[in-house]
C-alpha positions as CSV (number, residue, x, y, z in Angstrom):
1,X,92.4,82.9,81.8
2,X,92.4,80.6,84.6
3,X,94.6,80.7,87.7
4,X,95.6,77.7,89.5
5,X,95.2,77.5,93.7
6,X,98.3,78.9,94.6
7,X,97.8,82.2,91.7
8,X,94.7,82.5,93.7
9,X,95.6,82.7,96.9
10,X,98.8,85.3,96.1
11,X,95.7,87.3,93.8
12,X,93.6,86.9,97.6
13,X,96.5,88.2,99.5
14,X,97.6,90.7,97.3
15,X,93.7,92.6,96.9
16,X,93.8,92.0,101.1
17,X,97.1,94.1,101.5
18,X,96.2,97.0,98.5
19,X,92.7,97.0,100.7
20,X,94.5,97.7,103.7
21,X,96.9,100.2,102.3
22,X,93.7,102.4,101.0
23,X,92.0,101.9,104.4
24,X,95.3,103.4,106.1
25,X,95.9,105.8,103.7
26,X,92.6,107.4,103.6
27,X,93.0,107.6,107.6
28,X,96.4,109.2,106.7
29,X,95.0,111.9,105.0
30,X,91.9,112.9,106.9
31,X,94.4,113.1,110.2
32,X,96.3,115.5,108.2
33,X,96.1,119.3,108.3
34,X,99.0,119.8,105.6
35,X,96.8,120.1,102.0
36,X,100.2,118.9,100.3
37,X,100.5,115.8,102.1
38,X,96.8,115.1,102.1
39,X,96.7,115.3,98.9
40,X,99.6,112.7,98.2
41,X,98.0,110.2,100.8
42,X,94.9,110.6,98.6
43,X,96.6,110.1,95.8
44,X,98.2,107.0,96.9
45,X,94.8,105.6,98.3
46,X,93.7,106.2,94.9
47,X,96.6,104.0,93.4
48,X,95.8,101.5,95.7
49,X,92.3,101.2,95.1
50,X,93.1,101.0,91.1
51,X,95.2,97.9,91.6
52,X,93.3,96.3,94.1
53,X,90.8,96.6,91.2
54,X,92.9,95.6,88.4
55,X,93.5,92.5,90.5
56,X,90.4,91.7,91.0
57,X,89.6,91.8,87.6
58,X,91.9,88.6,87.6
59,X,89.5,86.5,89.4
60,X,87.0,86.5,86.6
């Protein structure tokens, strides 16, 4: 599959935001002393990560 310059710079900016989104999240959930809501900021890092990978997988 090849993507054209603008697919790759929407691909660029969508990994850069699901990158940031873990990076908060993670920092979400270590600040937090409620397991429950740790857990579900871990959770959704997790998801993050996942896509940002699944994107990436785009670029090859």
């Amino acid at each position: 599959m090849t993507v054209n310059l603008l697919e790759l710079q929407n691909l660029r900016h969508l990994i850069g935001a699901h990158e940031t989104a873990e990076k908060k999240l993670n920092f979400y959930a270590e600040q937090c002393s409620d397991p429950q809501v740790r857990q579900m900021f871990q959770q959704s890092a997790q998801s993050a990560s996942q896509t940002r990978q699944k994107l990436m997988s785009f670029l090859s």
